[in-house]
C-alpha positions as CSV (number, residue, x, y, z in Angstrom):
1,X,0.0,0.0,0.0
2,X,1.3,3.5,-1.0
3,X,0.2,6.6,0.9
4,X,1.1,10.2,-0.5
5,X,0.3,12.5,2.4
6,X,0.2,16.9,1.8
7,X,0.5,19.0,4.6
8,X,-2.5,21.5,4.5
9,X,-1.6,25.1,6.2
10,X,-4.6,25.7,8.8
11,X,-4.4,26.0,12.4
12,X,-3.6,22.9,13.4
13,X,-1.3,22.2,11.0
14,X,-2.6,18.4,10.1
15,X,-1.6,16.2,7.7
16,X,-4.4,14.3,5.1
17,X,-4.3,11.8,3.2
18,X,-4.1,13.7,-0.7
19,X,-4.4,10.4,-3.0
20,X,-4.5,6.7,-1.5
21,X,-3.4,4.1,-4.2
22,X,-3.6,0.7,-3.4
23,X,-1.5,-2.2,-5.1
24,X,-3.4,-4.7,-6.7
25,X,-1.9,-7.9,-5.9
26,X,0.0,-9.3,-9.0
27,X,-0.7,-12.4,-10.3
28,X,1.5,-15.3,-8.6
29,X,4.3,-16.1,-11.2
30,X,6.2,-19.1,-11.5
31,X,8.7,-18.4,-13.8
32,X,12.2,-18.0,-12.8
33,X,14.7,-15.0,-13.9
34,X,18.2,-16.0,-13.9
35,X,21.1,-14.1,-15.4
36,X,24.7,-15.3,-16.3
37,X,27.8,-12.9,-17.1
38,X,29.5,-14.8,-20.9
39,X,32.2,-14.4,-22.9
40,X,31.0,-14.8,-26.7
41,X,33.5,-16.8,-28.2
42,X,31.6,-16.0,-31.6
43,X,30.3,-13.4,-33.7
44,X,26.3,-12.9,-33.6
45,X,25.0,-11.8,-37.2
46,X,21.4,-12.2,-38.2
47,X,21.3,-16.4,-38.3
48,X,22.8,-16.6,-35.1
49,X,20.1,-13.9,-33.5
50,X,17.4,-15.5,-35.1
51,X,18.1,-18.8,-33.3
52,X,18.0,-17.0,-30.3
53,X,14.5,-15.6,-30.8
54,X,13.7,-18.9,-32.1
55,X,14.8,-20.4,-28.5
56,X,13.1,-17.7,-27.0
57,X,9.6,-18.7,-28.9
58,X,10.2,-22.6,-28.3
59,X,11.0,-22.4,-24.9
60,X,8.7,-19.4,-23.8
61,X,11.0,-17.6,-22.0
62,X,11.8,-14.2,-22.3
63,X,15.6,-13.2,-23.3
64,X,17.7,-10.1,-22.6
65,X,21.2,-9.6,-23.7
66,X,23.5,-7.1,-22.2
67,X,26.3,-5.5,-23.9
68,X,28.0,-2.4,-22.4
69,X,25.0,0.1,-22.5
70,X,23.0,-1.6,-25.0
71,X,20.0,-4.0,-24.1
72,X,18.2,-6.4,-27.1
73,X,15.0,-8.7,-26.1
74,X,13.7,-11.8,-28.1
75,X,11.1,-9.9,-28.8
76,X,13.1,-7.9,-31.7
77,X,16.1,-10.1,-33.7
78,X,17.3,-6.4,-34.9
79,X,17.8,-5.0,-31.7
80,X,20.1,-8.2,-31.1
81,X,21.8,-8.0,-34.0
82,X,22.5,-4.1,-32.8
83,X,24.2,-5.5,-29.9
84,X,27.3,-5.7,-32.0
85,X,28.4,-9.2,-30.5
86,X,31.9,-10.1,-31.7
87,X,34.3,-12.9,-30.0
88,X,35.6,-11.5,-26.8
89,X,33.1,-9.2,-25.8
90,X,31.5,-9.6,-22.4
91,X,27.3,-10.2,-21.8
92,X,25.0,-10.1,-19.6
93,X,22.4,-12.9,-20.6
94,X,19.3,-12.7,-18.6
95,X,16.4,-15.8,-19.1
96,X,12.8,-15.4,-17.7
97,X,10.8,-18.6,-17.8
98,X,9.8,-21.7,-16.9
99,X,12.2,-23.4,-19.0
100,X,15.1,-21.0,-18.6
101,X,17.6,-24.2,-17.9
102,X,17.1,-25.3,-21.4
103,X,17.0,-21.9,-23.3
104,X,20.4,-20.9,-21.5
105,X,22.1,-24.9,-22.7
106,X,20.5,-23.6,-26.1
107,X,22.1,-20.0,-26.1
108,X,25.4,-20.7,-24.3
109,X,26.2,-23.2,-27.9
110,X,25.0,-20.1,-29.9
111,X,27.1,-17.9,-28.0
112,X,30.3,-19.8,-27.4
113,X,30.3,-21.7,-30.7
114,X,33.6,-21.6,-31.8
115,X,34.6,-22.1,-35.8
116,X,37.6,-24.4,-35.9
């Protein structure tokens, strides 16, 4: 419960409740958010950030990606792709979901697939 209290100037000098808002309570959730700092050990184009919303989509969780001060979702393979991922470059991988074990086994091989 939020209360947002205004002082009003009389005598008396009380203080009244201006604007009550009450919380509705949220729906109980059972997905899990886990995040993981990676290394890529590969460069992400457009196939590679594609599988990743495909992962996303399969395994109906929601995925957010982390690089320096950029952020992309599953929700949009271009704002991955904008990420710039090259080999080397540190992430911040973040699964929500019910199946977020087996979308993060999924990603890491994207992610640290390396081309021998």
């Amino acid at each position: 419960m939020k209360f947002a209290y205004k002082v009003i100037k009389n005598k008396n000098h009380d203080v009244e409740p201006a604007e009550m808002s009450i919380d509705k309570p949220k729906a109980k959730v059972s997905a899990k958010t886990v995040s993981f700092i990676l290394v890529a050990q590969n460069t992400l184009g457009f196939r590679e950030c594609a599988k990743i919303v495909n992962i996303a989509k399969e395994t109906n969780c929601k995925i957010k990606i982390a690089s320096g001060s950029k952020i992309g979702t599953s929700d949009s393979m271009l704002s991955l792709v904008a990420l710039e991922i090259v080999a080397e470059k540190s992430l911040v991988l973040t699964i929500s979901g019910k199946r977020n074990d087996d979308a993060f086994h999924e990603i890491s091989k994207i992610i640290n697939f390396r081309e021998e």
